[in-house]
C-alpha positions as MATLAB code, in Angstrom:
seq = 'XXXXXXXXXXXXXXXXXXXXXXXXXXXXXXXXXXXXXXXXXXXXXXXXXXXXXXXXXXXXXXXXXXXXXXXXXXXXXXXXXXXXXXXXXXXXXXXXXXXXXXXXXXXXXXXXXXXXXXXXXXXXXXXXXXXXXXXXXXXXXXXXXXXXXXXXXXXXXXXXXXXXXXXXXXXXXXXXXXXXXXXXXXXXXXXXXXXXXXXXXXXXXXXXXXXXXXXXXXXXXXXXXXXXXXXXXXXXXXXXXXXXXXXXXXXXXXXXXXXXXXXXXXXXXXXXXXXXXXXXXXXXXXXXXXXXXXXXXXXX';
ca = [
      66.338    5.171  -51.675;
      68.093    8.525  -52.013;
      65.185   10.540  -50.396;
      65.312    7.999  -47.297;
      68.777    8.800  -46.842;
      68.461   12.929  -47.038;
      65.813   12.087  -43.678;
      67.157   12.266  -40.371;
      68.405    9.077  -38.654;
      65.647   10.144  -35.894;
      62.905   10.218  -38.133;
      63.815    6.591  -39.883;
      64.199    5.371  -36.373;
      60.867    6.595  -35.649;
      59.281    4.825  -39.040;
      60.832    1.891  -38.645;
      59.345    1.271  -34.876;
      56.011    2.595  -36.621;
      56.000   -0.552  -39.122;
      57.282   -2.932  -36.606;
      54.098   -1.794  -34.127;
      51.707   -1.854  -37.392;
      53.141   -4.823  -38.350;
      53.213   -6.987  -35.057;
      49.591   -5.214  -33.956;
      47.526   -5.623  -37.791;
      46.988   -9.670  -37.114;
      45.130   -9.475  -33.531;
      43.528   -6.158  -35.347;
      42.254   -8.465  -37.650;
      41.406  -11.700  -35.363;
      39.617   -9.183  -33.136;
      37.759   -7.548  -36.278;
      36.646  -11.571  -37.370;
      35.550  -12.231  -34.000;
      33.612   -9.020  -33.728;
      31.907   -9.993  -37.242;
      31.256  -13.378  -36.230;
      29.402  -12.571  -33.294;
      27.828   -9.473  -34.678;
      26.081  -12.328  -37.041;
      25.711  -15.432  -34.600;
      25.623  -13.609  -30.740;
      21.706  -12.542  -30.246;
      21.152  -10.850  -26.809;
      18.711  -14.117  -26.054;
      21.643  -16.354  -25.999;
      24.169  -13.973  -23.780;
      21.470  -13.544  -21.401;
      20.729  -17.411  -21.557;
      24.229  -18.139  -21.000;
      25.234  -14.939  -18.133;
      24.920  -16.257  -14.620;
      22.041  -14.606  -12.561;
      23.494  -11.792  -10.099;
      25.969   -9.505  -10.797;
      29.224  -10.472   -8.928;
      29.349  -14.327  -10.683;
      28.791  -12.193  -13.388;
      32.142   -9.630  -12.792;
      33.543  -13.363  -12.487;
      32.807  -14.615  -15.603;
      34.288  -11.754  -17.447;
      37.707  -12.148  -15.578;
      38.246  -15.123  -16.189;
      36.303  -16.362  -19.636;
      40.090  -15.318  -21.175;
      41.311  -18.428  -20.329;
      38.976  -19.977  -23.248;
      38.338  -16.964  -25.557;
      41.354  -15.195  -25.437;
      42.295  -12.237  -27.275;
      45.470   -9.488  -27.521;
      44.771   -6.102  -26.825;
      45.347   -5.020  -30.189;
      41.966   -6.418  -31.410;
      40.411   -6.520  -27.448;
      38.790   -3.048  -28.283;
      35.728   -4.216  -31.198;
      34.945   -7.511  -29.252;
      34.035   -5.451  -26.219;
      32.097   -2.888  -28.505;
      30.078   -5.783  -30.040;
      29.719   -7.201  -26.781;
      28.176   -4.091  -24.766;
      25.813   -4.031  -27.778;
      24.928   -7.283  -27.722;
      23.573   -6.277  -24.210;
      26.473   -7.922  -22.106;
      27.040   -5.997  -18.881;
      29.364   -3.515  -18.610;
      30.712   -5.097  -15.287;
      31.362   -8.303  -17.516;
      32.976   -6.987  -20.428;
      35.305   -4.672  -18.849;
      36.948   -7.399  -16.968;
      37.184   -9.185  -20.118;
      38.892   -6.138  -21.454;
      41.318   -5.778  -18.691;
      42.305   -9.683  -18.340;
      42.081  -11.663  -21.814;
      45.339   -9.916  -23.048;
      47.040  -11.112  -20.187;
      45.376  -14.787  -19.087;
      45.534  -15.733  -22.980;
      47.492  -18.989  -22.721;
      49.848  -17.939  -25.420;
      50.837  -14.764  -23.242;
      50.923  -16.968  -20.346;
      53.415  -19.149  -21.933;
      55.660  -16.193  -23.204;
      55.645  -15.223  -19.998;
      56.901  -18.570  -18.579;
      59.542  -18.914  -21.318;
      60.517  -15.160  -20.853;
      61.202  -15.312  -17.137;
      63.085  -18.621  -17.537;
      60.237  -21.172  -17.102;
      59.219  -19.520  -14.065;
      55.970  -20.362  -12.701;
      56.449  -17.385  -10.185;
      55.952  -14.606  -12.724;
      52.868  -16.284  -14.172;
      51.353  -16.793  -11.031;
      52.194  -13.222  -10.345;
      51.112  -11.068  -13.600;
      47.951  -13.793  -13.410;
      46.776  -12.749   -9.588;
      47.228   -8.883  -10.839;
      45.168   -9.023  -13.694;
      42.554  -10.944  -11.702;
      42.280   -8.214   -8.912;
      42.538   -5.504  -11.545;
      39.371   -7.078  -13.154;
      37.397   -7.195  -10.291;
      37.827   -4.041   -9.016;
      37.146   -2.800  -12.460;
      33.878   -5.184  -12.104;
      33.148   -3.820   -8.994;
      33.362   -0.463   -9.811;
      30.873   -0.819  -12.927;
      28.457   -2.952  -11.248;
      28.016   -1.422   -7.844;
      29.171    1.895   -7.538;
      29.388    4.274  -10.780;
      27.164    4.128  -14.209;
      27.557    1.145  -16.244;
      26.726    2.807  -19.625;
      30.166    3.314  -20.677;
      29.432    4.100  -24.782;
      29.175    7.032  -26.049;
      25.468    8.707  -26.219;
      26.432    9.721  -30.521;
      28.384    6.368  -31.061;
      27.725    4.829  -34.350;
      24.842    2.741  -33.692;
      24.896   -1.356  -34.403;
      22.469   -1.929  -37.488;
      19.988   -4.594  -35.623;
      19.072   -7.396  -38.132;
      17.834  -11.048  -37.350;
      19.819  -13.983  -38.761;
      18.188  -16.647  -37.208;
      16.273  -17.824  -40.521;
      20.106  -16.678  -42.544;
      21.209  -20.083  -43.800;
      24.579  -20.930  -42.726;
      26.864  -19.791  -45.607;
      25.046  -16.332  -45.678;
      25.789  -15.959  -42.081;
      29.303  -16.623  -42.552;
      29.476  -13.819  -45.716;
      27.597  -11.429  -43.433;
      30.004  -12.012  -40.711;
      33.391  -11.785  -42.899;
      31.745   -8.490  -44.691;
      30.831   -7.080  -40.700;
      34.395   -7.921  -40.422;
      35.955   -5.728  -42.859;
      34.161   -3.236  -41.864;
      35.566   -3.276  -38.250;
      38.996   -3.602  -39.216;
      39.241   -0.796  -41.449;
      37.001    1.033  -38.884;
      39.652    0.150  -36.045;
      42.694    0.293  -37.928;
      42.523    4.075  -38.246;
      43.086    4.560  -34.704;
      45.868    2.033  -34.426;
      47.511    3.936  -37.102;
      47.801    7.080  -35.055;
      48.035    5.333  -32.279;
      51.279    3.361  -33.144;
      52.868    6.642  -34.649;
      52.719    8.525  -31.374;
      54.012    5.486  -29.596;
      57.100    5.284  -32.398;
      57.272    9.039  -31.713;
      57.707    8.621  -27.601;
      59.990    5.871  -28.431;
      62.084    8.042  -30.343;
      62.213   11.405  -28.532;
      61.575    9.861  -24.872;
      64.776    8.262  -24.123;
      64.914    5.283  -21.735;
      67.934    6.591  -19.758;
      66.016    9.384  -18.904;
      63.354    6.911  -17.071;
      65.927    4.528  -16.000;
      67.601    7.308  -13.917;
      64.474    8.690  -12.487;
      63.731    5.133  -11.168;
      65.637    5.292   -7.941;
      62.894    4.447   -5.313;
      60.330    1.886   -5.309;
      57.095    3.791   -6.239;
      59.033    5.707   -8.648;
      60.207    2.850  -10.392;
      56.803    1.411  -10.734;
      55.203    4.376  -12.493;
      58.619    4.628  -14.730;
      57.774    1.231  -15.557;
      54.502    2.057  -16.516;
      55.006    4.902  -18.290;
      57.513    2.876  -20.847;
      54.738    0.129  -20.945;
      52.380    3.030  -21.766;
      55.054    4.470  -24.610;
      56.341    1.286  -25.596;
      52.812    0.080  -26.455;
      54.229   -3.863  -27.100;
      51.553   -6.545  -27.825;
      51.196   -8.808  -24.597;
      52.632  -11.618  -26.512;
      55.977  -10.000  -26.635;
      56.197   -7.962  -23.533;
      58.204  -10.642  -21.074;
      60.726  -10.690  -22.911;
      61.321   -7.019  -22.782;
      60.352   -6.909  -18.967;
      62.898   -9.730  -18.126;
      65.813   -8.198  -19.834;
      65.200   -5.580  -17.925;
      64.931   -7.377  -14.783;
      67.822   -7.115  -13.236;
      67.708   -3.524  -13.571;
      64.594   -2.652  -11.899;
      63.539   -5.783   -9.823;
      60.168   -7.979   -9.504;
      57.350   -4.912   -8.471;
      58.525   -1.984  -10.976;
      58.764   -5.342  -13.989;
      55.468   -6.880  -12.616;
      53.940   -3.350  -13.172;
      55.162   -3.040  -16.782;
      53.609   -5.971  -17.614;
      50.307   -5.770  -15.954;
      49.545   -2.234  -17.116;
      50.866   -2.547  -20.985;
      47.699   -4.935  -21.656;
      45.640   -2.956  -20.106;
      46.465    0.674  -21.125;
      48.925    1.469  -24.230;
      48.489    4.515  -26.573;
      47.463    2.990  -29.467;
      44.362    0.763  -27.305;
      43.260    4.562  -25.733;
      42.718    5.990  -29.165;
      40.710    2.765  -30.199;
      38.743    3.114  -26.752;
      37.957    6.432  -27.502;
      36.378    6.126  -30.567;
      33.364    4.325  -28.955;
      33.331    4.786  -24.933;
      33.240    7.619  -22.731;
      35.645   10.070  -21.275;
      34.442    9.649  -17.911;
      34.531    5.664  -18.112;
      38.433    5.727  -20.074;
      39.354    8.126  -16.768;
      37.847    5.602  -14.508;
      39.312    2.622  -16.571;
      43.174    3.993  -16.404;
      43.304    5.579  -13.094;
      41.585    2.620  -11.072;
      43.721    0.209  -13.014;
      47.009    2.280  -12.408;
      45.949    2.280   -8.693;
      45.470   -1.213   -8.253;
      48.751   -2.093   -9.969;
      50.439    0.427   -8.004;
      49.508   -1.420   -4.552;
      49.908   -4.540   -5.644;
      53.599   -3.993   -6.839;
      54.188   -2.045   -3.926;
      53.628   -4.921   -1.779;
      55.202   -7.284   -3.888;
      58.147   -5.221   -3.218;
      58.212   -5.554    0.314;
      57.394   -9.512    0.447;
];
């Protein structure tokens, strides 16, 4: 106890935002990591392509809104869409998957509802953004730039065939394939969370809040404090609507549209396993989208 209190106050502060991110972020790390395992073990590319509608745009479809019954947080969004791209789903599906589960997860929906004061509006709205987020993103993959979006030296997936694994094995392989993700992940959501504490700390918010004047500069100080804050989507309404009434409906719709989407800590776990050019393309496409759509929310 003595050496904690010879730190500076600063530094503590900083720590004890560190733990809180580690400590709210390590379970959907870990639900993430177990679905990853599980269908590492029981996903074969057979039954994705079985199951994948025919052309590509139903296809962009599926991936925006399959959330809605396989939801996930960003935290652990990162190794399901890995183990998904190698399991030979299209790009143009997973990414939209990426970009909306966090957000059209019932639970987040319902946070979101109770947040805003059992507001259907701000549902309705953060919903329809993530939506045409997603397929633009879907769009983009599918139709207009390369849809390879890992890495050429990324750690390649050890192919094996379980189909003739009895049951029980299949679950140990799966738990064991999960391990191995999470401690894999984890690592970058380490470093990740410290240089979000570290923003926290020596970014102050009244130095956004006072740069936030106008409407388009209000929505990009909104999502740069979504980007710092790095909150899991399952908490962040109730930080956008306390600060509702300080910013209005576009600059808070932005915050929580973009936070899902792109945080520190879910860059560093993106880069660890897709490219430069597709993370560019990801964040500034997404930014732009949210950008108009908030922007004309504002004047509605």
């Amino acid at each position: 106890m003595a050496i904690f209190k010879q730190l500076p106050d600063s530094l503590l502060q900083c720590l004890a935002i560190f733990l809180s991110i580690i400590i709210e972020a390590l379970p959907f790390i870990l639900l993430g990591a177990i679905l990853s395992g599980f269908i590492e073990v029981f996903l074969t590319p057979e039954l994705v392509q079985k199951h994948l509608p025919k052309r590509k745009f139903p296809r962009i479809l599926f991936g925006t809104f399959v959330g809605f019954v396989f939801p996930s947080c960003e935290c652990g969004i990162v190794p399901i869409i890995n183990r998904f791209l190698e399991k030979k789903v299209p790009s143009y599906t997973a990414v939209p998957f990426l970009a909306t589960a966090p957000i059209i997860n019932p639970i987040v929906l319902f946070a979101t509802y109770s947040a805003f004061g059992n507001s259907v509006r701000f549902v309705l709205l953060r919903l329809l953004g993530a939506v045409l987020v997603a397929i633009a993103l879907g769009i983009m993959l599918g139709f207009v730039v390369d849809e390879n979006i890992l890495k050429a030296n990324a750690k390649p997936m050890h192919q094996h065939d379980y189909s003739e694994t009895p049951l029980l094995k299949k679950t140990f392989y799966a738990f064991a394939h999960a391990i191995d993700e999470f401690f894999d992940t984890g690592r970058y959501l380490i470093f990740g969370s410290l240089v979000a504490a570290a923003m926290q700390i020596y970014v102050p918010t009244r130095v956004l809040t006072t740069v936030g004047h106008n409407p388009l500069m209000a929505i990009l100080v909104m999502m740069l404090m979504a980007f710092i804050l790095s909150l899991c989507s399952e908490a962040d309404a109730f930080i956008g609507a306390s600060l509702l009434s300080t910013f209005g409906v576009a600059p808070i719709m932005a915050f929580l549209l973009i936070g899902p989407m792109v945080d520190i800590k879910n860059l560093m776990m993106m880069a660890k396993s897709f490219k430069k050019a597709f993370i560019l393309q990801f964040v500034s496409l997404s930014s732009l989208i949210i950008i108009i759509y908030c922007l004309i929310l504002g004047v509605i």
